[in-house]
C-alpha positions in Angstrom: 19.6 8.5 -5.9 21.2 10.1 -3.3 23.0 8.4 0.3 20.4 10.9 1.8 17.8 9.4 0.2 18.6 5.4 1.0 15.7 3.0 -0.8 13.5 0.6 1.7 11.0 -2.0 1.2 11.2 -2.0 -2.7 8.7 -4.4 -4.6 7.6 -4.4 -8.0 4.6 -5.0 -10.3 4.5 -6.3 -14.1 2.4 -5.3 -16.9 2.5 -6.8 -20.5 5.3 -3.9 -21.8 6.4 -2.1 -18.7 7.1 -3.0 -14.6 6.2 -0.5 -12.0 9.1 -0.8 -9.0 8.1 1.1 -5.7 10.0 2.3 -2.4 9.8 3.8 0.5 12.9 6.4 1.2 14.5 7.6 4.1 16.4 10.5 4.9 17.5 9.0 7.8 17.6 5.1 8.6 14.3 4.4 10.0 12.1 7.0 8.6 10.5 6.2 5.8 9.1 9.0 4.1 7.8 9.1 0.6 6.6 6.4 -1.5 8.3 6.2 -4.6 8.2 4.8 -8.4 9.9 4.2 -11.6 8.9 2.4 -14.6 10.9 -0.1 -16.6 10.2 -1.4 -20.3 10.6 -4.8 -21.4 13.7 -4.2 -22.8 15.2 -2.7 -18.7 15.1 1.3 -19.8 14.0 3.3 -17.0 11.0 5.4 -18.5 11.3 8.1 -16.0 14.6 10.7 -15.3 13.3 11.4 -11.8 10.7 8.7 -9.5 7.7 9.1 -9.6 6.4 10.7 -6.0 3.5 8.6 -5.2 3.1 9.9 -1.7 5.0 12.1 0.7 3.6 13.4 3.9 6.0 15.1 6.7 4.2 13.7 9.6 3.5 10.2 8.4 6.3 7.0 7.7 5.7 4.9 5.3 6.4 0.9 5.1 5.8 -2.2 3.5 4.8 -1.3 0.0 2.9 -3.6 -2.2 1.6 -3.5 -5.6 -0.6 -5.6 -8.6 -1.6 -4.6 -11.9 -5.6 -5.1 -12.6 -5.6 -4.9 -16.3 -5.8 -1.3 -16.4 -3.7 0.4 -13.7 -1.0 -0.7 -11.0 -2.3 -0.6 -7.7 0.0 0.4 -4.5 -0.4 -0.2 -1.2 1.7 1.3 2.3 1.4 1.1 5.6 1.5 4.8 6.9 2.6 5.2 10.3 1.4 8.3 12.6 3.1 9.3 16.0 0.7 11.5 18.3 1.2 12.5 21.2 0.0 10.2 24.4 0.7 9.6 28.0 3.2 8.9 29.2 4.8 8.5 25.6 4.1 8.9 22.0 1.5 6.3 20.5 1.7 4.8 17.1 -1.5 4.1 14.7 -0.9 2.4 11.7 -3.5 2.5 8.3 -3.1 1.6 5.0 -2.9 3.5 2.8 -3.0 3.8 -1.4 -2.6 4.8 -5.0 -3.2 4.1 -8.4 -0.6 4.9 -10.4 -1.5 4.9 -15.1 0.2 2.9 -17.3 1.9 6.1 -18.3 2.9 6.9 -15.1 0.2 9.5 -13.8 -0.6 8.7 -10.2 -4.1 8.7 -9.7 -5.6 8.5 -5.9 -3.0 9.2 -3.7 -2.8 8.8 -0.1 -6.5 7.5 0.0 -7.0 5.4 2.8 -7.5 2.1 2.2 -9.7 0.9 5.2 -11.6 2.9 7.9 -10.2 0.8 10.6 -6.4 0.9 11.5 -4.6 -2.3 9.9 -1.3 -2.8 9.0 1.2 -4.9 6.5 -0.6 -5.2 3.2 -0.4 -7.4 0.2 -2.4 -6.6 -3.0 -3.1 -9.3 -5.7 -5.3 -9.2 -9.0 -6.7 -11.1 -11.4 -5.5 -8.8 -14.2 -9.4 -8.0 -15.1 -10.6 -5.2 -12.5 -10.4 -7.2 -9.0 -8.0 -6.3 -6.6 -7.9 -7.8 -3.5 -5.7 -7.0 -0.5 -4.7 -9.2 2.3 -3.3 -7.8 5.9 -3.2 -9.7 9.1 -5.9 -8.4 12.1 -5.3 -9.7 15.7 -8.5 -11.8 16.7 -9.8 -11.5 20.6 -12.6 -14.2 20.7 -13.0 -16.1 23.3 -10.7 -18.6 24.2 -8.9 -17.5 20.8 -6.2 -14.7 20.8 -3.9 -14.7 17.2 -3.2 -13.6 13.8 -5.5 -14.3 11.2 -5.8 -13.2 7.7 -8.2 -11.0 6.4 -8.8 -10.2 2.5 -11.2 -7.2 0.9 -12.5 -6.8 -2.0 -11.7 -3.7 -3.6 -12.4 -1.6 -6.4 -10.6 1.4 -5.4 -8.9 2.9 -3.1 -11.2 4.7 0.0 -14.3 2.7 -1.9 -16.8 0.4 -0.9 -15.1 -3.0 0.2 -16.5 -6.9 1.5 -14.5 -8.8 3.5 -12.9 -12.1 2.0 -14.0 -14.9 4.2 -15.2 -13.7 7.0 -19.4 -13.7 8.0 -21.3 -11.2 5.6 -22.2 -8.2 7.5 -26.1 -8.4 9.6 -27.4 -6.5 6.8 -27.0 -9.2 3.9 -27.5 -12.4 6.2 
């Protein structure tokens, strides 16, 4: 790896014979560009001569990668940053975004948003058979109530389908 291409918010995922590790890079400090990923076996061989490019987009930065294995595939999460142009100044809209990435290292989804609503700061988990869940803190505005809380969904993949993890089931299923 490069000094142009500096490593950032690394985390890493097992499996029963290999871990997944995942990065965001820079090419300058503070600009995260492409999400990044090796594998290593159980015995610490990297299984790749080059990272595996998960995700790279020009006009997007990329943070606070996350990842969980669900029996099957490893799971990655990322914040994705957008800059657009606003008045007076640029404004920022954060998403999260996501990828599935094969046990043989074929990356599978990529860049599929994860929720249709702008969040930010992901976690994944699983319970290693299918379920992944992934937590991310939403600012609440109810009266006389202003904070962080958590909020958890459901997923089954990336851009699919998801239910909300302890929150009030929507009108339709009351």
């Amino acid at each position: 790896m490069s000094a142009r291409r500096l490593p950032f918010n690394n985390c890493r995922c097992h499996q029963i014979t290999n871990t997944l590790l995942a990065w965001t890079t820079s090419a300058a400090p503070g600009v995260n560009k492409d999400v990044l990923a090796v594998r290593v076996d159980a015995g610490g061989n990297v299984l790749e001569d080059t990272p595996i490019t998960v995700e790279t987009v020009d006009d997007r930065f990329h943070i606070q990668v996350t990842a969980t294995f669900d029996g099957t595939d490893f799971w990655l999460a990322w914040e994705q940053t957008t800059a657009t142009e606003g008045y007076p100044e640029l404004e920022f809209q954060s998403d999260v975004s996501g990828a599935r990435v094969r046990t043989d290292g074929t990356v599978k989804d990529t860049g599929v948003r994860v929720f249709s609503a702008p969040e930010r700061d992901p976690v994944l988990i699983s319970n290693g058979n299918g379920r992944v869940t992934v937590f991310y803190p939403a600012f609440v505005t109810e009266p006389d109530v202003m904070n962080l809380r958590i909020q958890g969904r459901a997923i089954s993949g990336p851009g699919a389908a998801s239910t909300e993890v302890g929150a009030p089931p929507p009108a339709a299923a009351r």
